[in-house]
ROKEVEX-429106 format. One record per atom (N, C-alpha, C): residue number from 1; residue in one letter; x, z, y. Coordinates in steps of 0.2 Angstrom, whole numbers, plus 2048, in hexadecimal, padded with zeros to 3 digits. Layout:
residues N
<pt><nr>NUM</nr><rest>A</rest><xx>X</xx><zz>Z</zz><yy>Y</yy></pt>
...
This chain:
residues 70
<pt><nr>1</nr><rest>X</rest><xx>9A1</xx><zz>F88</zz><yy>7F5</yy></pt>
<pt><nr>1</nr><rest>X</rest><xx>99C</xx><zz>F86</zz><yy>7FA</yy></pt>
<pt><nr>1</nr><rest>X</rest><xx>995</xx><zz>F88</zz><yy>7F8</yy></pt>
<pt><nr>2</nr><rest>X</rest><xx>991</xx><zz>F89</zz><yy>7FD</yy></pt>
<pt><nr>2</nr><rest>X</rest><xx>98A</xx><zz>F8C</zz><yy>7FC</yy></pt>
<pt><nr>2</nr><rest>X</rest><xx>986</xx><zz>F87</zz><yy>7FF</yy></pt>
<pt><nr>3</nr><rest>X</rest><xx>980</xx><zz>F88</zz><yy>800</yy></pt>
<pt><nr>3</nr><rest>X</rest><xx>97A</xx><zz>F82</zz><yy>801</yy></pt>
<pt><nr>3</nr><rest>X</rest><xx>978</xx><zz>F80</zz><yy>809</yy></pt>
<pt><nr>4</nr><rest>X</rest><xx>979</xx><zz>F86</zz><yy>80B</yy></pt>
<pt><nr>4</nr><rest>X</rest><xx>97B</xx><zz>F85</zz><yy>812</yy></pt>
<pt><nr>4</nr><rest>X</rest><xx>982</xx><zz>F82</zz><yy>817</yy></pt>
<pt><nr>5</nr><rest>X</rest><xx>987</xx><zz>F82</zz><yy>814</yy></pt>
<pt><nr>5</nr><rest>X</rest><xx>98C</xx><zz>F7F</zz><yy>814</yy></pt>
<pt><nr>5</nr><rest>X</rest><xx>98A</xx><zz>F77</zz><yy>813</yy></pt>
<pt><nr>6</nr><rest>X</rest><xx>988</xx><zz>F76</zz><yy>80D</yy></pt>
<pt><nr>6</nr><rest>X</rest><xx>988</xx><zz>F71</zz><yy>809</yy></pt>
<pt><nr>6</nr><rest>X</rest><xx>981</xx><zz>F6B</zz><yy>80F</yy></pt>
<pt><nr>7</nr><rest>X</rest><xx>97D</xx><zz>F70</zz><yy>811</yy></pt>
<pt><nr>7</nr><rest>X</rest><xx>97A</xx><zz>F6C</zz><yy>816</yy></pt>
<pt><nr>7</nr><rest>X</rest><xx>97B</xx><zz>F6B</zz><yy>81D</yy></pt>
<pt><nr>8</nr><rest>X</rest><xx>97E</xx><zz>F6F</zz><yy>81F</yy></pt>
<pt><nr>8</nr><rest>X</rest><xx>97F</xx><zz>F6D</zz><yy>825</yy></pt>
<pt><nr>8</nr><rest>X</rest><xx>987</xx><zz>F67</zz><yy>825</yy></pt>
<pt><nr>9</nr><rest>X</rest><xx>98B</xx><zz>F69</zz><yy>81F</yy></pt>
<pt><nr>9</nr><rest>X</rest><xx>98F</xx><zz>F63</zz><yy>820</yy></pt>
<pt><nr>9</nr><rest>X</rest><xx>98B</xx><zz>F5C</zz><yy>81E</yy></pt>
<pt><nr>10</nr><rest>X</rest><xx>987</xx><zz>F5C</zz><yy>81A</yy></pt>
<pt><nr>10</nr><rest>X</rest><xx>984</xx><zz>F56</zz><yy>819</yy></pt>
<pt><nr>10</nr><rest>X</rest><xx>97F</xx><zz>F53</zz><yy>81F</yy></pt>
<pt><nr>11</nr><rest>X</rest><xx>97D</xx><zz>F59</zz><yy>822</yy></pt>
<pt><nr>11</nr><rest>X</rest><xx>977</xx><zz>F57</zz><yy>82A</yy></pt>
<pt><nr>11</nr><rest>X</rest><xx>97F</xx><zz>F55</zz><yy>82F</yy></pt>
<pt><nr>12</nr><rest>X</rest><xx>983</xx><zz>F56</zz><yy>830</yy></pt>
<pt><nr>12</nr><rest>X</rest><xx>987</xx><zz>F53</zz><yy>834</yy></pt>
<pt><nr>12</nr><rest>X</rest><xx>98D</xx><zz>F4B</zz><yy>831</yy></pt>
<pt><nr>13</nr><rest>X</rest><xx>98D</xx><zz>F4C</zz><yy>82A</yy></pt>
<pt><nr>13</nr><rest>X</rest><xx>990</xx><zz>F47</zz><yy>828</yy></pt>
<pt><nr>13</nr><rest>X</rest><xx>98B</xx><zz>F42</zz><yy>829</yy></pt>
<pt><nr>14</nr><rest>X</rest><xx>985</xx><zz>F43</zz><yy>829</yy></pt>
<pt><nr>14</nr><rest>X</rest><xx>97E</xx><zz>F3C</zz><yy>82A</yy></pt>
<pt><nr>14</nr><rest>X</rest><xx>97D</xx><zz>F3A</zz><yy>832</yy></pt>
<pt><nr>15</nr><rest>X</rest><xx>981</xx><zz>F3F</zz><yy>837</yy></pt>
<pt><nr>15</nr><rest>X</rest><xx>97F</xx><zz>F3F</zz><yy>83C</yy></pt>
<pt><nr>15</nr><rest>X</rest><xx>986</xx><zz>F3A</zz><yy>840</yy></pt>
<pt><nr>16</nr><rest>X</rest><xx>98A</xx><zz>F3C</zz><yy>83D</yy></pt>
<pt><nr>16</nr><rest>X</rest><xx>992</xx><zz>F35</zz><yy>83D</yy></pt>
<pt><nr>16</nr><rest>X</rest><xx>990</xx><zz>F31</zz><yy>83A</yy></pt>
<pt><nr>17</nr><rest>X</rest><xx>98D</xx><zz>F30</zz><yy>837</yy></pt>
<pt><nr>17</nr><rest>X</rest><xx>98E</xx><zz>F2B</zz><yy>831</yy></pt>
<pt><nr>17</nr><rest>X</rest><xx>987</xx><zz>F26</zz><yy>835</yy></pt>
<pt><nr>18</nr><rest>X</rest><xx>982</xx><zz>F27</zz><yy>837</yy></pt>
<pt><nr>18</nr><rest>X</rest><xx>97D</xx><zz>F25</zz><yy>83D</yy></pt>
<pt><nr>18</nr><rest>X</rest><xx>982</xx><zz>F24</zz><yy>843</yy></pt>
<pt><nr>19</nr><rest>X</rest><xx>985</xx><zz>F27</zz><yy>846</yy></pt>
<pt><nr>19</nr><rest>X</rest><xx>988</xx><zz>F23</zz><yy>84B</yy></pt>
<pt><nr>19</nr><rest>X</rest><xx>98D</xx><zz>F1F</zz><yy>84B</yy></pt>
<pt><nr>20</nr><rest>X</rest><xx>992</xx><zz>F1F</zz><yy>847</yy></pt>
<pt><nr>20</nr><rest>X</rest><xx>996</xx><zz>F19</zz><yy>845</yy></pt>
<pt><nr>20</nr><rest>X</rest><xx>993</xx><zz>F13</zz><yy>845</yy></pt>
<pt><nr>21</nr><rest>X</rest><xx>98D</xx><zz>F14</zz><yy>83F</yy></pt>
<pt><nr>21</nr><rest>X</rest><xx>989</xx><zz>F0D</zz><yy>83D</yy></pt>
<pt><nr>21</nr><rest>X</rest><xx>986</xx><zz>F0B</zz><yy>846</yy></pt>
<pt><nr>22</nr><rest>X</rest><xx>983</xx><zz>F11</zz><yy>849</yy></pt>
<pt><nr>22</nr><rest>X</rest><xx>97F</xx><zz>F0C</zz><yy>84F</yy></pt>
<pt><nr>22</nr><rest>X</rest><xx>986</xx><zz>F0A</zz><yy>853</yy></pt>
<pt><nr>23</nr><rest>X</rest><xx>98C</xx><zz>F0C</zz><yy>852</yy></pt>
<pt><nr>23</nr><rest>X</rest><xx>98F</xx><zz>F07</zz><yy>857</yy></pt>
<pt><nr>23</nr><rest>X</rest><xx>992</xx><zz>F01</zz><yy>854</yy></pt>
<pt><nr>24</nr><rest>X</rest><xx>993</xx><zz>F02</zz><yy>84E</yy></pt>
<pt><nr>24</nr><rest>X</rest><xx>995</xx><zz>EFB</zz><yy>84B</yy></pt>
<pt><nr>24</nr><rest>X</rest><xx>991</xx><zz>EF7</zz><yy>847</yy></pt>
<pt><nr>25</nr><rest>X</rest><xx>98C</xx><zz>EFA</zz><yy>845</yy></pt>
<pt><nr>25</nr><rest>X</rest><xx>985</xx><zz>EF4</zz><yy>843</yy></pt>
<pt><nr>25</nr><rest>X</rest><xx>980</xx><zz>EF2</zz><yy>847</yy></pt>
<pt><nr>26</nr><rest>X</rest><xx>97E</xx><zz>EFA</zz><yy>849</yy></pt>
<pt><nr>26</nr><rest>X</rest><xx>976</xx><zz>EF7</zz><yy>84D</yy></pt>
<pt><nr>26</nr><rest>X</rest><xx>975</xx><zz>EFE</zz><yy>852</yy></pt>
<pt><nr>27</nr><rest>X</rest><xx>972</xx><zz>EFE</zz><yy>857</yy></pt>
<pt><nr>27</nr><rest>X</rest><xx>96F</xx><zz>F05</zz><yy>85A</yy></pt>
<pt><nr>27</nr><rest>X</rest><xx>967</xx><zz>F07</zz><yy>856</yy></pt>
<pt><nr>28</nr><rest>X</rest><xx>966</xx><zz>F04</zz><yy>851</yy></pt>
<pt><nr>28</nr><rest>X</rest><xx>961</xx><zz>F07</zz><yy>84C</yy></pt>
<pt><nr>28</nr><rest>X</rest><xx>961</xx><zz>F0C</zz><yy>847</yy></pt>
<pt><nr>29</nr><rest>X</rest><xx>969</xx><zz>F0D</zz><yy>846</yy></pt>
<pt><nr>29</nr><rest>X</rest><xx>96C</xx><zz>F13</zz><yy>843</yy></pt>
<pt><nr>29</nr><rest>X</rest><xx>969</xx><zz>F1A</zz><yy>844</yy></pt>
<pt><nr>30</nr><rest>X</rest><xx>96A</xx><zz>F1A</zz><yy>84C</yy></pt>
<pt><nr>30</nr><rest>X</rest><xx>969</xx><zz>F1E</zz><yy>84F</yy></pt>
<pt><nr>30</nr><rest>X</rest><xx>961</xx><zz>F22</zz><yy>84E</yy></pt>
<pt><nr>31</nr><rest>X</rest><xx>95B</xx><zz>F1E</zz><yy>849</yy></pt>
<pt><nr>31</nr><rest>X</rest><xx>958</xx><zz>F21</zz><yy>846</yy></pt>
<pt><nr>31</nr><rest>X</rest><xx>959</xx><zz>F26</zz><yy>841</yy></pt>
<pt><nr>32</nr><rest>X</rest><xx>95F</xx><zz>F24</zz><yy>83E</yy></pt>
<pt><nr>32</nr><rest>X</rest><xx>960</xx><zz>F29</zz><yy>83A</yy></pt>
<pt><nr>32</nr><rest>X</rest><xx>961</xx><zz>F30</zz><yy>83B</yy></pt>
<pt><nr>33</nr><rest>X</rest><xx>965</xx><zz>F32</zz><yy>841</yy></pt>
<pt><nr>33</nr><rest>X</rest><xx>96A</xx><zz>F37</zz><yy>844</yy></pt>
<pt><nr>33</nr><rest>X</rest><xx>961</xx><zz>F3B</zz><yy>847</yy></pt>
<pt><nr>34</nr><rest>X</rest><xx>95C</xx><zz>F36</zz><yy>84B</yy></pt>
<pt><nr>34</nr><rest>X</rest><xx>957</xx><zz>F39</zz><yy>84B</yy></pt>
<pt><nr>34</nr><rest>X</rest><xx>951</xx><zz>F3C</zz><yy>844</yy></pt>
<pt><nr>35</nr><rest>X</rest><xx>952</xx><zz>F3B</zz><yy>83F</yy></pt>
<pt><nr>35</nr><rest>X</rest><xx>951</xx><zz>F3B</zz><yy>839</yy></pt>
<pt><nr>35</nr><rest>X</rest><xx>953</xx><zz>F42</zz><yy>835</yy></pt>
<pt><nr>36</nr><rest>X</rest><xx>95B</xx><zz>F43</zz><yy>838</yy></pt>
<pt><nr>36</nr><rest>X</rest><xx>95E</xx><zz>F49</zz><yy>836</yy></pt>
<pt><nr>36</nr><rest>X</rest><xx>95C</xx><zz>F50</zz><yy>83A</yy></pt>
<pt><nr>37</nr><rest>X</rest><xx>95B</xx><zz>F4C</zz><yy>841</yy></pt>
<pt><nr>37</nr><rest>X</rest><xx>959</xx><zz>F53</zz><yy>846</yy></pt>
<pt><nr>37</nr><rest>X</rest><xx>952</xx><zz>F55</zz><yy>845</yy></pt>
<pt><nr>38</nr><rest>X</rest><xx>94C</xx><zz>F50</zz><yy>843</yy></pt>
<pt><nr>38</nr><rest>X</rest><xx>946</xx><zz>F53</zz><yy>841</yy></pt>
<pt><nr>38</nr><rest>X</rest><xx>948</xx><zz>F57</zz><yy>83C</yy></pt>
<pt><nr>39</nr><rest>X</rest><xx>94B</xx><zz>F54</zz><yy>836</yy></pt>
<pt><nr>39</nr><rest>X</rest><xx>94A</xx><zz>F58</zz><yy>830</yy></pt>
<pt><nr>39</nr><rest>X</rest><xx>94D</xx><zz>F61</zz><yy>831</yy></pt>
<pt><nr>40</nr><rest>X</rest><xx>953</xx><zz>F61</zz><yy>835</yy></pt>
<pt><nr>40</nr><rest>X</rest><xx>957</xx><zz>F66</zz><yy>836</yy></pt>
<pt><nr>40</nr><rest>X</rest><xx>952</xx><zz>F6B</zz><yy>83D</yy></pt>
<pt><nr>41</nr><rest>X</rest><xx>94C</xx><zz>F68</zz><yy>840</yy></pt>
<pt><nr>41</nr><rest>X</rest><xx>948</xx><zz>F6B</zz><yy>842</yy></pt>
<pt><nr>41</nr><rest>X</rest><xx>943</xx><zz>F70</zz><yy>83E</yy></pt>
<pt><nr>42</nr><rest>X</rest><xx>943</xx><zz>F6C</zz><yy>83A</yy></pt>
<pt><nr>42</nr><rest>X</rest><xx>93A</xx><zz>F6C</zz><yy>835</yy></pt>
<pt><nr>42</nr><rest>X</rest><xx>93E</xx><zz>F70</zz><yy>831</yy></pt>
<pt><nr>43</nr><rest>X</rest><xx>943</xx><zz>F71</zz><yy>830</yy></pt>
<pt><nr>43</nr><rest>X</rest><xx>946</xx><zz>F75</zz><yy>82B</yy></pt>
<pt><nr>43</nr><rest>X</rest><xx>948</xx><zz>F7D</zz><yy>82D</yy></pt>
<pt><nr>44</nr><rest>X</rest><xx>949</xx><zz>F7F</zz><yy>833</yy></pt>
<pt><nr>44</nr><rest>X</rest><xx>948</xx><zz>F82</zz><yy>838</yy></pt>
<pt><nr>44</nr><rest>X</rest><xx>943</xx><zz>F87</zz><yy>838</yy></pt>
<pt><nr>45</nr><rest>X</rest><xx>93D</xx><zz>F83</zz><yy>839</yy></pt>
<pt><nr>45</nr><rest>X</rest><xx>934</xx><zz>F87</zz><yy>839</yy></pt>
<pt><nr>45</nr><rest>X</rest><xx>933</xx><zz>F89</zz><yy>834</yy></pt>
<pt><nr>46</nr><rest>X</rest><xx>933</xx><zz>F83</zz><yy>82F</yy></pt>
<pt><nr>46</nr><rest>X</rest><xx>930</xx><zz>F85</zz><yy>829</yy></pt>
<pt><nr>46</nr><rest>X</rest><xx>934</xx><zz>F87</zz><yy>824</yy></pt>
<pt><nr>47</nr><rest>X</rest><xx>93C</xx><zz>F88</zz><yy>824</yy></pt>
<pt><nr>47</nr><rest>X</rest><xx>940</xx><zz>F8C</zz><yy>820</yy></pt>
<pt><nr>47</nr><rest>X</rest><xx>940</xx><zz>F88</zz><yy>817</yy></pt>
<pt><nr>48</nr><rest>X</rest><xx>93D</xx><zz>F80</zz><yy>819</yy></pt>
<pt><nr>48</nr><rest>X</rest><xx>93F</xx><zz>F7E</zz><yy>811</yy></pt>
<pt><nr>48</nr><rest>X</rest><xx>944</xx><zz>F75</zz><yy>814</yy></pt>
<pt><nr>49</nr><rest>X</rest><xx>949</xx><zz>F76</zz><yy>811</yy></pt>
<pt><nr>49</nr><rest>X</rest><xx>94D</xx><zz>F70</zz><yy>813</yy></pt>
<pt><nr>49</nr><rest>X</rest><xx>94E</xx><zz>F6A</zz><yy>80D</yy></pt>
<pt><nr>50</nr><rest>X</rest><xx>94C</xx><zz>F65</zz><yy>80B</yy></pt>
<pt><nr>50</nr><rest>X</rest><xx>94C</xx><zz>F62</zz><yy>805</yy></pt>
<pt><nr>50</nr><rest>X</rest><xx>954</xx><zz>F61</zz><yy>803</yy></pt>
<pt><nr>51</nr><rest>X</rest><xx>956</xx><zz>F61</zz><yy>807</yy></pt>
<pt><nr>51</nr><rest>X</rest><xx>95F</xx><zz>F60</zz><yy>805</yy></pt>
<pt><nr>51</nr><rest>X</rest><xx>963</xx><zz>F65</zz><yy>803</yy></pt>
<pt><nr>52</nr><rest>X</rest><xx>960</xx><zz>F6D</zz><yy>806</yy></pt>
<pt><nr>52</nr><rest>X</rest><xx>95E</xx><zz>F71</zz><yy>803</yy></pt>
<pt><nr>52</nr><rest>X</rest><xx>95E</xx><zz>F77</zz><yy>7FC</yy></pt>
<pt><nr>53</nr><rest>X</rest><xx>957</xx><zz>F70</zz><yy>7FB</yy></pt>
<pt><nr>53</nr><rest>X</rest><xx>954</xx><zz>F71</zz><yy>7F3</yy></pt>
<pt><nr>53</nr><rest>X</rest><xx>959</xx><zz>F6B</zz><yy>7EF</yy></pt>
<pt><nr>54</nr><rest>X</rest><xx>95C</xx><zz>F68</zz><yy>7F1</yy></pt>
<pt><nr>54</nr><rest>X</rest><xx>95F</xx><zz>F62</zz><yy>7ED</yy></pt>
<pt><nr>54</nr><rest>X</rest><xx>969</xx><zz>F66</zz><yy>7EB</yy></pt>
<pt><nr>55</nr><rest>X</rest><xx>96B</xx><zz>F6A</zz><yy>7EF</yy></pt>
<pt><nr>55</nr><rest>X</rest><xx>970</xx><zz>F6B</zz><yy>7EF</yy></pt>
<pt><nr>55</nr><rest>X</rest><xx>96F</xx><zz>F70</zz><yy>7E9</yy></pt>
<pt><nr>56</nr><rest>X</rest><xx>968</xx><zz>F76</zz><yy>7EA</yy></pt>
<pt><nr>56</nr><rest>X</rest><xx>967</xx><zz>F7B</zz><yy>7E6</yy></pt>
<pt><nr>56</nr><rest>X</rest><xx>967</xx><zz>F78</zz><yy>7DE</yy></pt>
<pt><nr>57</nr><rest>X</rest><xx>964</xx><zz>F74</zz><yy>7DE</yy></pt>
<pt><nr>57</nr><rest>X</rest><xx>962</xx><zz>F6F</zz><yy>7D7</yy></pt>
<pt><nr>57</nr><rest>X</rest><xx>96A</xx><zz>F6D</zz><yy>7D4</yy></pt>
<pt><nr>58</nr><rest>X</rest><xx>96E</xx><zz>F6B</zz><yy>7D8</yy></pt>
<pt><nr>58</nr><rest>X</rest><xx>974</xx><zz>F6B</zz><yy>7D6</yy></pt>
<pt><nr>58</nr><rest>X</rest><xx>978</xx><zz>F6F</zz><yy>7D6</yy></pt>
<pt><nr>59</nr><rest>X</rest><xx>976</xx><zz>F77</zz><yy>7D7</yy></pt>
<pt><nr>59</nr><rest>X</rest><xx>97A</xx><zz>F7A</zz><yy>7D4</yy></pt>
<pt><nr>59</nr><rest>X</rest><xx>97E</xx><zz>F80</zz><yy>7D9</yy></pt>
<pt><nr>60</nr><rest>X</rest><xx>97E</xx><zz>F7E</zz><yy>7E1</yy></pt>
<pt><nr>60</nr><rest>X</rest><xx>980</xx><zz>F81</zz><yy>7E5</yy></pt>
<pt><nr>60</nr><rest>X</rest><xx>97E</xx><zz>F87</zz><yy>7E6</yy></pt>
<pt><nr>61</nr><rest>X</rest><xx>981</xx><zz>F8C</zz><yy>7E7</yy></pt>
<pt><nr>61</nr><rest>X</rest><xx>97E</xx><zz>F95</zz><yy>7E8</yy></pt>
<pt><nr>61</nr><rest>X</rest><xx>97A</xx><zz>F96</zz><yy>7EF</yy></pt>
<pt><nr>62</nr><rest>X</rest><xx>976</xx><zz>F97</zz><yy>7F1</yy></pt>
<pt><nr>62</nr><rest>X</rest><xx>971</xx><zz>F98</zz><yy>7F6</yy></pt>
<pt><nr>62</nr><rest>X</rest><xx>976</xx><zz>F9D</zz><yy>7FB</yy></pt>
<pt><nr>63</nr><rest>X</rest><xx>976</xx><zz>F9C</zz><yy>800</yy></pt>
<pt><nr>63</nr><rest>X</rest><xx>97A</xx><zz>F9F</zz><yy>806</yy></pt>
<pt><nr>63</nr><rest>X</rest><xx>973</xx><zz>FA4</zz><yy>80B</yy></pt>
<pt><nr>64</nr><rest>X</rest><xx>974</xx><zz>FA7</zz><yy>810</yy></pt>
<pt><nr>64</nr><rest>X</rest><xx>971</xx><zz>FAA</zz><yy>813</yy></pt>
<pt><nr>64</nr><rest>X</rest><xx>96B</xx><zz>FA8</zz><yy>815</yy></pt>
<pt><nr>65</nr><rest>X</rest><xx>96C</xx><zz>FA0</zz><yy>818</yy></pt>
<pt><nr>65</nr><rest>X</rest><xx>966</xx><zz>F9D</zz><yy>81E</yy></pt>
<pt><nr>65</nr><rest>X</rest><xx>961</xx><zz>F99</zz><yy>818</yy></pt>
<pt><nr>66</nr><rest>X</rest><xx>963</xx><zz>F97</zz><yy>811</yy></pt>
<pt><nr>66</nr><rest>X</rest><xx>95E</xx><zz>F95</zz><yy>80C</yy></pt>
<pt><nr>66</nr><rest>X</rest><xx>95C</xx><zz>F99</zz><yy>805</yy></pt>
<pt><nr>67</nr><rest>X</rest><xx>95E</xx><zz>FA0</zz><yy>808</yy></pt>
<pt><nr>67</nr><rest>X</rest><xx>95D</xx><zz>FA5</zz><yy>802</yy></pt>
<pt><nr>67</nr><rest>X</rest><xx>957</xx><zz>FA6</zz><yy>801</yy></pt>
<pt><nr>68</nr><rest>X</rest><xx>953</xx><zz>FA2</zz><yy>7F9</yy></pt>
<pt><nr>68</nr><rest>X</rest><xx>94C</xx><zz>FA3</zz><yy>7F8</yy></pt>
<pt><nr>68</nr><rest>X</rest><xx>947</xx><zz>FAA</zz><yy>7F8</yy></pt>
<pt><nr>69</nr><rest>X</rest><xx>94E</xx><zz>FAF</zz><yy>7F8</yy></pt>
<pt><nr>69</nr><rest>X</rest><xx>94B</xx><zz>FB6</zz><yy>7F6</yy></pt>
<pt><nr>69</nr><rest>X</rest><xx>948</xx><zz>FB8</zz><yy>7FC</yy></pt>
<pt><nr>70</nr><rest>X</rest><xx>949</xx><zz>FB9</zz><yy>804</yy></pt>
<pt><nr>70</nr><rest>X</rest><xx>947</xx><zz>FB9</zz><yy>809</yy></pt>
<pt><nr>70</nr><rest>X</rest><xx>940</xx><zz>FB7</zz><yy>80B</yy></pt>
C-alpha cells in the first residue's frame, strides 16, 4: 500500500463513518464529512495533505499524487 491509497481509503472511510453517525446520532456529523471535503480541496491547490504527511511518517512509500520529488 502506498500513501495515496492509504489516503484516499481513509478520506472515504471518515466519510461513512460521518454518515452512519448523522443517521443514528445527530445530523452534526455531517460536519465532519464537510471537514474531509475542505481538507481534500485544500490539498488539491496546495499539493500538502496532513494525512499525507502522517501516513509518510509511518512508513508508507509515497505514490504518484504525494511524491515529494515533483
Amino acid at each position: 500500500m502506498n500513501i495515496d491509497r492509504a489516503v484516499m481509503g481513509f478520506a472515504g472511510l471518515m466519510v461513512l463513518l460521518s454518515a452512519v453517525l448523522a443517521w443514528l446520532v445527530s445530523p452534526s456529523w455531517l460536519l465532519l464529512t464537510a471537514f474531509v471535503g475542505l481538507n481534500l480541496t485544500q490539498a488539491s491547490i496546495t499539493g500538502f495533505c496532513p494525512a499525507a504527511a502522517i501516513f509518510g511518517r509511518l512508513g508508507l512509500k509515497a505514490g504518484c499524487a504525494f511524491d515529494s520529488t515533483r
